[in-house]
C-alpha positions as CSV (number, residue, x, y, z in Angstrom):
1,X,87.7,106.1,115.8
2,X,88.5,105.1,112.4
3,X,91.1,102.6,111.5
4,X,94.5,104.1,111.0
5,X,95.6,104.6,107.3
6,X,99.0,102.8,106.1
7,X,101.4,104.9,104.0
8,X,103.9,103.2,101.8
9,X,106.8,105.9,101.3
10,X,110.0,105.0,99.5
11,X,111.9,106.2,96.3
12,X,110.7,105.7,92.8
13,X,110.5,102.0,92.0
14,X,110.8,101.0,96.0
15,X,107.7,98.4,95.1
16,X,105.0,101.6,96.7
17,X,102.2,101.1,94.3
18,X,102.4,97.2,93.5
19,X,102.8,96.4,96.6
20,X,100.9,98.6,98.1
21,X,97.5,97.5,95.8
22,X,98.6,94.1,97.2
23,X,98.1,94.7,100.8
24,X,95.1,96.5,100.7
25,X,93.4,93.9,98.7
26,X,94.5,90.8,101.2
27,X,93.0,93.6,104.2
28,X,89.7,94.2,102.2
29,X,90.8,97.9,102.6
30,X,90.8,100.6,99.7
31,X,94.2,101.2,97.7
32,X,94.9,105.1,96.4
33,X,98.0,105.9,94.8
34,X,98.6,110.0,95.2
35,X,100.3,110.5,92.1
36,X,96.5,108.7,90.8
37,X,94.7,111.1,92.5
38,X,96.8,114.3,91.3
39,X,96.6,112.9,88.2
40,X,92.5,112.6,88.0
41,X,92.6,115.9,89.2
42,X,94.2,117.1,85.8
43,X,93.0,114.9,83.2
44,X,90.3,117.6,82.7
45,X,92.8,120.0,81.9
46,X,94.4,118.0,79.3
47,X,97.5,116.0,81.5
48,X,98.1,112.4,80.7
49,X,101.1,111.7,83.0
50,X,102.4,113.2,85.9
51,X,105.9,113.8,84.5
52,X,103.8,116.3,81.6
53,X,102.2,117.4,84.8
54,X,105.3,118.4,86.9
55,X,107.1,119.5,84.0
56,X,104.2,122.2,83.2
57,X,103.0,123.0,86.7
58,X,106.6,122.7,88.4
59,X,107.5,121.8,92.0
60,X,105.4,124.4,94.2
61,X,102.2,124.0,92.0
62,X,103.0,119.9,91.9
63,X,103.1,120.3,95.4
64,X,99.8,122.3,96.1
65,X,98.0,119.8,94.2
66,X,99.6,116.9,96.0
67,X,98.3,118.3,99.3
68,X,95.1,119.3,98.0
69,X,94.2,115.3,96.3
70,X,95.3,114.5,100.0
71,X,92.9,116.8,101.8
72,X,90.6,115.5,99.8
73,X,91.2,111.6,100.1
74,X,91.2,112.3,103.9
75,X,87.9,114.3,104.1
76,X,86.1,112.0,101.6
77,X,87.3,108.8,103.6
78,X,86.2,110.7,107.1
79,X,82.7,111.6,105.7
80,X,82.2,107.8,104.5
81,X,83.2,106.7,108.0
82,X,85.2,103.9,106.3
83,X,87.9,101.4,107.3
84,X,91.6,102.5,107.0
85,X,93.4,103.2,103.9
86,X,96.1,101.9,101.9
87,X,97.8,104.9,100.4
88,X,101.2,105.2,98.3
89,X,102.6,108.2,97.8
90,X,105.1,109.6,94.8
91,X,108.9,109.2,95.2
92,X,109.3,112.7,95.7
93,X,106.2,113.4,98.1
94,X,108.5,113.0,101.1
95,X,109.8,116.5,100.6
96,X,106.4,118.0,100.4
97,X,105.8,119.3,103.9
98,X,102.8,120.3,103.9
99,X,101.5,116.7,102.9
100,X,104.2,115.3,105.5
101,X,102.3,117.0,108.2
102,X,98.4,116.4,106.8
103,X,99.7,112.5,107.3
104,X,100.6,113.7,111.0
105,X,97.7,115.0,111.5
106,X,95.3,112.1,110.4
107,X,97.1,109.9,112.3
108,X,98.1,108.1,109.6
109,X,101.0,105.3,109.9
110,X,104.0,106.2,107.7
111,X,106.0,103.3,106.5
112,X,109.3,103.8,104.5
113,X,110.3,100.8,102.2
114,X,113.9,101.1,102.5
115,X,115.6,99.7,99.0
116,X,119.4,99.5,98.0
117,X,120.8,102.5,96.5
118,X,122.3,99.8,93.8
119,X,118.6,98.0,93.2
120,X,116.6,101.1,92.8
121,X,119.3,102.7,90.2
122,X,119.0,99.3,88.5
123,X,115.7,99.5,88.2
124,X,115.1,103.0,87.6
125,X,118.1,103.0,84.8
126,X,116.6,100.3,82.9
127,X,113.8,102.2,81.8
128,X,115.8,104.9,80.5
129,X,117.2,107.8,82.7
130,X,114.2,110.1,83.8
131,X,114.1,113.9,83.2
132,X,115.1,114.5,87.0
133,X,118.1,112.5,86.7
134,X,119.4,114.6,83.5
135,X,122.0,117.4,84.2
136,X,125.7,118.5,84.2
137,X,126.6,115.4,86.2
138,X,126.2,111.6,85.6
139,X,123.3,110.4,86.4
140,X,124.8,108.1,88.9
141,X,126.0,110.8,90.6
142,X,122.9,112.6,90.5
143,X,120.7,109.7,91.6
144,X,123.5,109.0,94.5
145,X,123.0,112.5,96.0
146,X,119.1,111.6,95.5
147,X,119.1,108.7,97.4
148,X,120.8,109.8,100.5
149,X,118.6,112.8,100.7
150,X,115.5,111.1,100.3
151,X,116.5,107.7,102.3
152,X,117.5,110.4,105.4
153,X,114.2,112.2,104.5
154,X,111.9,109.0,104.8
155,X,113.9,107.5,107.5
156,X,113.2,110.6,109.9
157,X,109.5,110.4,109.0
158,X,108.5,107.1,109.0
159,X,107.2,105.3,112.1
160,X,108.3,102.2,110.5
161,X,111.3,101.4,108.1
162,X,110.6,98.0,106.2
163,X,113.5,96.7,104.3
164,X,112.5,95.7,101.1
165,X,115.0,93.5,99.2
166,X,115.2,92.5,95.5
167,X,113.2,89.4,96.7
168,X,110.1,88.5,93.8
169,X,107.2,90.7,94.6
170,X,105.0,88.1,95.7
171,X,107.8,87.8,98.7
172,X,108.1,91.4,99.4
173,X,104.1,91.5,99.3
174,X,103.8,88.9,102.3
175,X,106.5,90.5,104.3
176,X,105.1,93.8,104.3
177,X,101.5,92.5,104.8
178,X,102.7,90.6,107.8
179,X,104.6,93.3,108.7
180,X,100.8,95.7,108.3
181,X,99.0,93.1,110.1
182,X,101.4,93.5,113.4
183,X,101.2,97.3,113.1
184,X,97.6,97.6,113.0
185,X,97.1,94.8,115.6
186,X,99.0,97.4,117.7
């Protein structure tokens, strides 16, 4: 049986990708980032960034390629007969079902990094306030409603919730690798 695969899960600047590439690196395993692989999927057709993608394609398309750079990862890693993955997946990927249940089904281990409303709006803000957070209502507001959706959403789903404070990364990096090491010792 192959290794299990780790999924990092977690809102839009909850340290997925950075820390994700992290662990698998310290593990000798492979790192993908889903929005990556969407994203190579599309370059052909003349995307640059995901945001031009999902802006063109909208949610239901978004979310048919999602699944599909998924299948794919999954089949291609099986094939190989390779370790375990490291996978991180988009901030909004939680709500793609489909995807939700392929991780079921490949056994992969779904962990949520849990971040403060307050620190992810921080961070998220200071880069200037993102398309999906533009609207009638603040974009506090907007991001507020977000947040509890999505932190109920990932909290349901994951088989492991890892707090992530707004520690430096390199101290968020060894937490969650010790925290991956102890899951995978099982």
């Amino acid at each position: 049986m192959t290794p299990a695969s780790i999924v990092l899960m977690g809102l839009k600047h909850s340290g997925k990708s950075s820390l994700g590439s992290a662990v698998a690196e310290a593990l000798s395993r492979p790192f993908f980032d889903l929005d990556d692989l969407v994203l190579d999927g599309a370059r052909e057709r003349g995307f640059s960034s995901i945001r031009l993608l999902y802006g063109s394609l909208g949610l239901e398309k978004f979310q048919d390629l999602e699944y599909a750079a998924l299948e794919e990862l999954f089949h291609r890693r099986v094939a190989e007969s390779s370790l375990g993955f490291i996978l991180s997946l988009g901030g909004g990927t939680g709500e793609n079902h489909r995807v939700m249940h392929s991780l079921s089904e490949h056994g992969a281990v779904r962990l949520y990094l849990r971040v403060a409303e307050e620190t992810l709006w921080r961070r998220i803000s200071a880069g200037g306030i993102p398309p999906f957070l533009e609207g009638d209502r603040p974009p506090e507001e907007l991001f507020h409603k977000l947040y509890l959706r999505r932190d109920q959403l990932y909290g349901s789903c994951a088989d492991f919730i890892i707090e992530m404070t707004d520690r430096p990364p390199e101290e968020n990096s060894r937490i969650l690798l010790d925290e991956v090491r102890t899951i995978l010792r099982g």
